[in-house]
N, C-alpha and C positions, 0 to 999 in steps of 0.2 A: 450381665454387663460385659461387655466387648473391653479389650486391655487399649481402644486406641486413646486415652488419656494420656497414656504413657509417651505419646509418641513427643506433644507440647510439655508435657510435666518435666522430664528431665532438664530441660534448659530453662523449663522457670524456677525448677530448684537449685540451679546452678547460679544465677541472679540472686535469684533472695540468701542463698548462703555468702553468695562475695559479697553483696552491699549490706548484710545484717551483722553477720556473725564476726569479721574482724573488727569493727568498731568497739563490740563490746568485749573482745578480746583484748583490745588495744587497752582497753580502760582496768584490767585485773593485772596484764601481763605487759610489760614491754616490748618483746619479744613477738606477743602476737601477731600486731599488725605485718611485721617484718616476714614472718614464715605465711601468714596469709600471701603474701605478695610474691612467694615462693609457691606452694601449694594451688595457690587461688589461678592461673592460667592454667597449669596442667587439668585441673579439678574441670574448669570447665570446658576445654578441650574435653576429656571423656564422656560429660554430661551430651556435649552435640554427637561424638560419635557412637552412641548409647542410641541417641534419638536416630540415627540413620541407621544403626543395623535394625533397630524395633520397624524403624518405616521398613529397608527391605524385604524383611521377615512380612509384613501385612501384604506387600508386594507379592512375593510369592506365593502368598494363601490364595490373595486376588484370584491369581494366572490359574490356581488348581478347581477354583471354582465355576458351575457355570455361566455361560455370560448375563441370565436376567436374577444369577445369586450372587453377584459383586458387589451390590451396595452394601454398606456395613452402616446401621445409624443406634446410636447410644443417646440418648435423654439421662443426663447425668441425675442430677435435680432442677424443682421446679425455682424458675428463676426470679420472671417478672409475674406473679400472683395478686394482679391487681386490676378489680373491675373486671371487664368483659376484655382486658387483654392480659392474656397468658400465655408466658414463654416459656419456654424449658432452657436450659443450657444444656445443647445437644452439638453429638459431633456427626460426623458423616463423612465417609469416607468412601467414594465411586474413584472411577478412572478417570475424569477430570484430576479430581483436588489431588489422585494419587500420583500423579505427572510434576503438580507442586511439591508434593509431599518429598518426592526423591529428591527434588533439585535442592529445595532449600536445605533440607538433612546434611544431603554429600557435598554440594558445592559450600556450605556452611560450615561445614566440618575442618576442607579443605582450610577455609579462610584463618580458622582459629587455629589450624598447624603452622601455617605460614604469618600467622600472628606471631605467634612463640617466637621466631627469630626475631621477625621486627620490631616486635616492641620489648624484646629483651632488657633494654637499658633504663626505659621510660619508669620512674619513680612509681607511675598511679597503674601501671599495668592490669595492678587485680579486677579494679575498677572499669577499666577499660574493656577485660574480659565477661565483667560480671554486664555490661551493656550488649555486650555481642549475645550472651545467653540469651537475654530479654526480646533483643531484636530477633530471631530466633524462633521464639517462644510466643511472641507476639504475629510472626507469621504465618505459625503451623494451625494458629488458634483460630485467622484469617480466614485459610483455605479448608480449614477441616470443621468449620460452626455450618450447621444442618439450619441457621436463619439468619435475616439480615442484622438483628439484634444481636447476635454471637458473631457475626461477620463485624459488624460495626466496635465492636470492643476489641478485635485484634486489630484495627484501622488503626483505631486510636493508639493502640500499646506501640504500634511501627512509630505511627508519628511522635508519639515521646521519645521512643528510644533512637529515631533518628536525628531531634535533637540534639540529645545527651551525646551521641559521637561527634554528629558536624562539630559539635560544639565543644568536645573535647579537652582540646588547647583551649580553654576559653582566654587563659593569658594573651591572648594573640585577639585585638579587636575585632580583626577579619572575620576569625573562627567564630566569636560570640556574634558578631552580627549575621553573620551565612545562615548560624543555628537558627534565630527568630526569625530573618528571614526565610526562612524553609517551615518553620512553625507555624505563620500567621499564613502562607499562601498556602499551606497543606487543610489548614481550619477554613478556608474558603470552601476550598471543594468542596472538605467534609460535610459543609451546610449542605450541600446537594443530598449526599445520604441521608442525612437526617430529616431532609423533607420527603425525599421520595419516602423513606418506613412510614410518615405519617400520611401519605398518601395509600400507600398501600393500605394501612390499617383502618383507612376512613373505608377504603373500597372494597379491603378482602375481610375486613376486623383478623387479620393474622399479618403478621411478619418472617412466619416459615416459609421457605423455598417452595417446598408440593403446595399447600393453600393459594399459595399466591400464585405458581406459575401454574394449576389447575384453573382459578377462577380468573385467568387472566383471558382468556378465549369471549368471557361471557361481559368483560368492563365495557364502560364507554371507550371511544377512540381519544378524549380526553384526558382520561385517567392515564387508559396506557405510555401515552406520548410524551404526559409529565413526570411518570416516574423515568422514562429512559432519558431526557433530557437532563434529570437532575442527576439518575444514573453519569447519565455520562460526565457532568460538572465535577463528578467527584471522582471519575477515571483522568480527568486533567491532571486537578489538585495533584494526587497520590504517582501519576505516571508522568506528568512533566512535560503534558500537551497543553500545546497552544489555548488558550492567551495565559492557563497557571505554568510557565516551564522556566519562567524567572529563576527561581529557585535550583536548580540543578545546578547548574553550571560553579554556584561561589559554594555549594556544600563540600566544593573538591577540599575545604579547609581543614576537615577532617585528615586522620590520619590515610595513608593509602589502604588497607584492609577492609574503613568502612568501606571506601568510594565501591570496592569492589562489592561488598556484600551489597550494597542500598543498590548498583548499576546491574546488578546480572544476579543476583537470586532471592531477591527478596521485596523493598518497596516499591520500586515503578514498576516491577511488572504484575502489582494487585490490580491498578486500574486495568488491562488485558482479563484478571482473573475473572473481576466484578462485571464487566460486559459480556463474556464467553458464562459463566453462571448463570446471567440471565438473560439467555438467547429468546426464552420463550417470551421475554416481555418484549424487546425489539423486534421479535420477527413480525409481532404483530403491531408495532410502530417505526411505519417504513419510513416519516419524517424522522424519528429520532435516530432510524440505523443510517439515514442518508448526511444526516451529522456529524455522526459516528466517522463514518467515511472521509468526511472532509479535513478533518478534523487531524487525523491520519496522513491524509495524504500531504496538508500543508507542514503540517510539526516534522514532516521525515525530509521533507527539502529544507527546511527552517532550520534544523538540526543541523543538515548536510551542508549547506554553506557556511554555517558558525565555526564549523567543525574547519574550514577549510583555511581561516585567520587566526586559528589561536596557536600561542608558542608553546605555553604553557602544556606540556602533555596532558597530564589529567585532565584537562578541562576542554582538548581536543576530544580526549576519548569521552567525557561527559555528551559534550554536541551530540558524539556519533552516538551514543545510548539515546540519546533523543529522536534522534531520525530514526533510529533502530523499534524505539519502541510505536514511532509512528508507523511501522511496517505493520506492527503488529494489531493497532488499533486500526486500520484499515481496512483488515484481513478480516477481525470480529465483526467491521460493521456491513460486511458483504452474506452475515449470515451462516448458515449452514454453510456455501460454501467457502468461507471463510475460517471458522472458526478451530478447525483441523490444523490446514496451515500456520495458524496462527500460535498456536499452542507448539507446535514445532518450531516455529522462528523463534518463543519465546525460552522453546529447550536447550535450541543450537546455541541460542546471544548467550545461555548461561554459564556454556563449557567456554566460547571464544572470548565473550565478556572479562569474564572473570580472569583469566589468563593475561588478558591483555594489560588490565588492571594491575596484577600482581606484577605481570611483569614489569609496569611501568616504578610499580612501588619498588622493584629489584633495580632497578636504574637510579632513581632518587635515591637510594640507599647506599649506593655505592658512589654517588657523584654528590657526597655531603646537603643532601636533603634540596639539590639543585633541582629546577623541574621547566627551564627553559630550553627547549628543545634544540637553539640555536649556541649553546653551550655543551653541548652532545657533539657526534660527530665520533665514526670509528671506533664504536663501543662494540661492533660485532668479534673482535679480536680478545678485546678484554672480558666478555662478558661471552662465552659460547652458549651456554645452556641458556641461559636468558636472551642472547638472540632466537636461538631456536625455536624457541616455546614460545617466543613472540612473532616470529615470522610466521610460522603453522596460524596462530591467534589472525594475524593479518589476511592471509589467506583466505580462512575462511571467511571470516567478515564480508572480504570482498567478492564473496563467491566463484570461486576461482573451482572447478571439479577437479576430483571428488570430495575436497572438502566439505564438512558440513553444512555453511551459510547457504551455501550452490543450491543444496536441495531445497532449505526451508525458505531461501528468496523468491528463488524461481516459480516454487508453486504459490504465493502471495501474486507475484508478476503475471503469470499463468490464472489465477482467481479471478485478479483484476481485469485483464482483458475479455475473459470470458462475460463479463456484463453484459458487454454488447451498447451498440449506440454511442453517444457521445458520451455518456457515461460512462463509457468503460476505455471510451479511447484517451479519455483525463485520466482517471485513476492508472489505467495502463502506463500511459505518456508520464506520471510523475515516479512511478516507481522506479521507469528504467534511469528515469532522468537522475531519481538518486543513486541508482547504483553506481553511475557514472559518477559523478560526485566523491559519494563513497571511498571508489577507488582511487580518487585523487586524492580525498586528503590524508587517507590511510596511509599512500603512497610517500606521502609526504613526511608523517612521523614516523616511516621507517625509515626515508632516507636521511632525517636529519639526525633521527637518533643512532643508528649503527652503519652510516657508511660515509665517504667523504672524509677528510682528515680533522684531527683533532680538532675539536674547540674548546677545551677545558678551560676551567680557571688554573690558577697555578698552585689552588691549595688540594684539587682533586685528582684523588689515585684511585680508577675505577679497580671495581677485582666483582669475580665471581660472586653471589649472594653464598649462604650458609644451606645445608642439604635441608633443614626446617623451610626453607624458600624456595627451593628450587623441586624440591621434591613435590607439592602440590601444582606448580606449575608446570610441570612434564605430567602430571595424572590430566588436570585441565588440556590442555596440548591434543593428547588424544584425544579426549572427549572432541575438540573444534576439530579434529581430523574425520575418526569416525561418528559421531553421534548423529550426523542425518541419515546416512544411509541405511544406518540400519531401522530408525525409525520411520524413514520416509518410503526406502525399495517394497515394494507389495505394499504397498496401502495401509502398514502393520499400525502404525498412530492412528489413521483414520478410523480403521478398522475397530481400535483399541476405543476412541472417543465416539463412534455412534450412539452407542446405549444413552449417553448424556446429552449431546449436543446435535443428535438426529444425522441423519442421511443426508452425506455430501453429495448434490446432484451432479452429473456429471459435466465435465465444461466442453460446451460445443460454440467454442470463441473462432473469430473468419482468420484467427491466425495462429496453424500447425503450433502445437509443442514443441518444436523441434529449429523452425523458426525463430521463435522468441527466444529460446537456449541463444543460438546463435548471437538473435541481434544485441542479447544481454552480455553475451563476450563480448561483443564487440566495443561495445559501449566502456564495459569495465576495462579491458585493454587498454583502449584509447584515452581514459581517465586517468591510469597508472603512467601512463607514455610522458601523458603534460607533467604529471608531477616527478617525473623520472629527468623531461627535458629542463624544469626551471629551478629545479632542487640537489640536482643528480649531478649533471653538468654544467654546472653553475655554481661561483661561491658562494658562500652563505655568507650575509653579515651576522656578527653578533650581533648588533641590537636591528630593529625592526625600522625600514626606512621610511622615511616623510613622503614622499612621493608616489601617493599609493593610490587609486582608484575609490571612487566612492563609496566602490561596493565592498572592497575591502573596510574601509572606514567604517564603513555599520555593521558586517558582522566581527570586525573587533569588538563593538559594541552590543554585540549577540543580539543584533537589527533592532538596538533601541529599545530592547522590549522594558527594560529597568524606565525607562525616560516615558513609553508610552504609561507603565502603571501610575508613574510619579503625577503626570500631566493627565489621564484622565479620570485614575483613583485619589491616589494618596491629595494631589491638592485642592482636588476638588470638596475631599473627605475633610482634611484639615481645617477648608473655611468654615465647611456644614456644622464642624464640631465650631469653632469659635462662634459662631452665631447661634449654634443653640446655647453656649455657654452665656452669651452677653443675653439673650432672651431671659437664661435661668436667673442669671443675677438680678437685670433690670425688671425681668415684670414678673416670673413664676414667686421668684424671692421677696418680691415688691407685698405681692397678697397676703402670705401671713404675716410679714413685716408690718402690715398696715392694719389688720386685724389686730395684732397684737395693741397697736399705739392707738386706736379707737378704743379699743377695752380699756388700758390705762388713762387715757383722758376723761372717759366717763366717769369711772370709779375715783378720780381723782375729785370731781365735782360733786360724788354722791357723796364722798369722804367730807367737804366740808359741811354740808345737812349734819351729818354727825359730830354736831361741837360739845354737846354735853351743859350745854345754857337749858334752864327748862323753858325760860320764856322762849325761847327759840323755838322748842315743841309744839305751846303754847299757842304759840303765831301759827306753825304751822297748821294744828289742830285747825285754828279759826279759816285759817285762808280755805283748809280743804275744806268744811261746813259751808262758809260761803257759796262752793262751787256748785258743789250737792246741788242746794238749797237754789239757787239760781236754774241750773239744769235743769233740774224740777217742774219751776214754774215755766220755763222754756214750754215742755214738753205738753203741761196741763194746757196752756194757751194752744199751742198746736191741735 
């Protein structure tokens, strides 16, 4: 048995020791709960940094081994032992899931140090921390299950535990409805999973990874095509593409440490996991990779305009994680050569992501829990280390060389156009179109947040965040400075992701590499410029003016998409239920209602035969004699 148990074990014993053990301490001792609530953040702080030195450590074993002895797979015990399907509860650990395996660790880690300060004050802290474990725990369980059935049970653990944080504050209506909202659109997708396994298991009778992606050469074109379309249903759900991505934008209700963990290294980027994992079923389902694509490509302009009308910071940076991640879904459904770049943009968003996050949480923090942008203004002074480590965070984002985003955008941009044809001159044409975008709205919450003169309210005294905060965000910082180059110069990620997701072809697209750099400067330049000339040199109102453009009006409205579920789901759904309800009452409820009152009417009438007169008997005797007797002669004449 291989130790990579240990890697998910530590953080889900850090979970079950916060939500089990002080309750029942609480109930012996007084005292308990109280040093729990002391104890219980640090405790699991250790638990995640536990789990990222074990992941580094496998990391290293990885690098000393050779390249066709990297895979590591462990069949713990057996799981599902029923009928002619049999699972194991197995983990697996290649250089795929090992690219997850670091971000979520360290970037995870980071979040629960930067936890510490900020939820310092917060009563339920422990509680708070004992969900970070799980979310965690629930991820690594995710990236590291050797089937879709152990894939499918870390699906689900994220979706809970990303509940339980949106949800949080549940004291806060917003927070409790964000939560089920994000619940019930998450369980949508997930029906995608759960039909493609039974798909699979009708066509391969297994739900393991090699079974399935061996016998997938020899299916119908049917089979394959259904499992990647449901595949992909439930890379929406979980990643926050187009038509499930409702949901993202009002989870921001959660505290700021989720927004970062769920935005940049843990749940939206499984859907990127679940398509790049199973490359070998889309490569050979060119409708469902051409989905794939579309898919991608509308969610990262969808994102990008949303992103360009909200005040609200977090839920600016929400947008942009939606576009962000549409890069990434794009990248996967380009295939092979795809899926390299793709797994780098989703490395890069993790260091810049997250930074951006924290730092935005290091703003709220210091401007009394304030989080409209247009109440900011000249925070670069009062706030240095948190401008910094968010300017860097911006930077890259925007792809700005040598930042990190530059490298992992550009070869997404550089993938796309290499299609060729008009297909590639769309996907090409929406990339750069976001990057331009991009760069504006970016532009735009860095200028309202740290430059331009005060906006404050008069009860807010910005200051520096605490070194628990500021310290993970100058680690993050670097990572969005260096983390492409070094994974992207020599081909080292590609290089690193062959063994799994096959040989990146090479791109011989009708426009130079060096080109596209260019006209992607160009684009982003001129993106930052607008939002430099109407933000920059321009006063800001506080509140948000009437006089706005259309287009402004619907992405305040994050383009209606709440209004489109309501009008062609939810109301539609609601009448479907009242009408089967009045069905169930008037007629399903009618049949044994009316069986029932047949029965008592009969028996009521057989009850009076039963008087207990014997002449009654008596008579009765005779009359049935008579009948007999009659019938009889009937029959003898006949």
């Amino acid at each position: 048995m291989t130790q990579l148990w240990i890697i998910p074990a530590l953080p889900a014993l850090g979970a079950a020791l916060l939500l089990v053990l002080p309750p029942v301490l609480d109930r012996s001792a007084p005292a308990g709960r109280k040093a729990a609530d002391t104890w219980g953040p640090l405790l699991a702080t250790a638990l995640a940094a536990g789990s990222a030195v074990a992941a580094i450590v496998a990391w290293i074993s990885m690098i000393g081994r050779d390249v066709g002895d990297r895979t590591v797979s462990d069949d713990l015990y057996s799981w599902v032992p029923v009928g002619s399907l049999r699972v194991d509860f197995g983990l697996q650990l290649d250089q795929l899931s090992m690219c997850f395996v670091l971000l979520i660790t360290v970037v995870g880690t980071l979040i629960h140090v930067y936890s510490l300060g900020y939820m310092a004050d917060d009563p339920d802290r422990r509680r708070f921390f004992a969900y970070l474990n799980l979310f965690v725990a629930a991820m690594l369980v995710l990236v590291l299950a050797n089937n879709y059935l152990g894939l499918y049970l870390g699906w689900e653990g994220v979706g809970v535990a990303s509940y339980l944080l949106i949800g949080f504050w549940q004291h806060k209506p917003s927070a409790a409805t964000a939560a089920k909202k994000a619940f019930v659109m998450n369980r949508v997708g997930d029906m995608g999973l759960a039909i493609a396994m039974m798909i699979m298991f009708s066509t391969f009778g297994s739900v393991d990874f090699d079974t399935v992606f061996a016998g997938a050469s020899g299916a119908s074109d049917a089979a394959v095509t259904g499992i990647g379309f449901m595949l992909l249903l439930a890379a929406c759900g979980k990643s926050a593409q187009v038509p499930l991505q409702a949901w993202l934008g009002d989870a921001m209700e959660g505290p700021t440490p989720v927004s970062a963990l769920i935005h940049a290294a843990t749940m939206v980027t499984a859907g990127v996991y679940l398509i790049t994992r199973s490359g070998p079923v889309f490569d050979l389902a060119p409708n469902a990779q051409t989905a794939v694509t579309v898919v991608g490509a509308v969610t990262l302009l969808f994102g990008a305009i949303i992103g360009c009308a909200k005040d609200d910071i977090k839920k600016a940076l929400a947008a942009s994680t939606m576009s962000q991640i549409g890069y990434m879904i794009l990248a996967a459904g380009l295939g092979p050569a795809g899926y390299a770049v793709a797994i780098l943009h989703l490395i890069t968003h993790g260091f810049f992501k997250a930074g951006l996050f924290l730092g935005a949480g290091s703003v709220m923090h210091a401007m009394n829990d304030e989080t409209d942008m247009r109440r900011f203004g000249g925070l670069r002074t009062a706030m240095p280390i948190t401008f910094a480590t968010f300017g860097l965070g911006y930077l890259a984002i925007i792809g700005v060389p040598p930042f990190s985003g530059f490298f992992s955008k550009d070869g997404i941009i550089e993938a796309a156009l290499a299609e060729g044809g008009v297909r590639g001159w769309l996907l090409g044409g929406a990339t750069v179109l976001g990057a331009a975008i991009t760069a504006f709205y970016m532009t735009r919450v860095m200028v309202l947040t740290f430059f331009g003169p005060a906006r404050w309210r008069d009860d807010a005294h910005p200051h520096e965040s605490s070194a628990s905060m500021t310290a993970p965000m100058i680690v993050l910082a670097i990572g969005s400075v260096g983390a492409g180059a070094l994974l992207a110069i020599g081909g080292s990620l590609t290089d690193w992701l062959t063994p799994v997701v096959g040989e990146a072809p090479e791109h011989h697209g009708s426009v130079p590499a060096w080109a596209v750099t260019t006209i992607v400067l160009v684009c982003v330049v001129a993106g930052a410029a607008v939002a430099w000339a109407k933000y920059g040199r321009q006063p800001v109102p506080t509140t948000p003016p009437d006089d706005v453009s259309m287009l402004t009006v619907a992405a305040r409205a994050d383009l209606f998409g709440d209004t489109v579920n309501e009008k062609v789901f939810a109301g539609p759904g609601a009448l479907a239920t009242a009408g089967l309800v009045t069905v169930e009452e008037r007629g399903l409820s009618a049949v044994p209602t009316g069986i029932g009152a047949a029965v008592m009417g009969t028996s009521t009438v057989a009850r009076r035969a039963q008087n207990g007169f014997v002449r009654s008997y008596a008579l009765s005797i005779l009359a049935g004699t008579v009948v007999i007797a009659a019938l009889t002669m009937v029959v003898n004449v006949l």
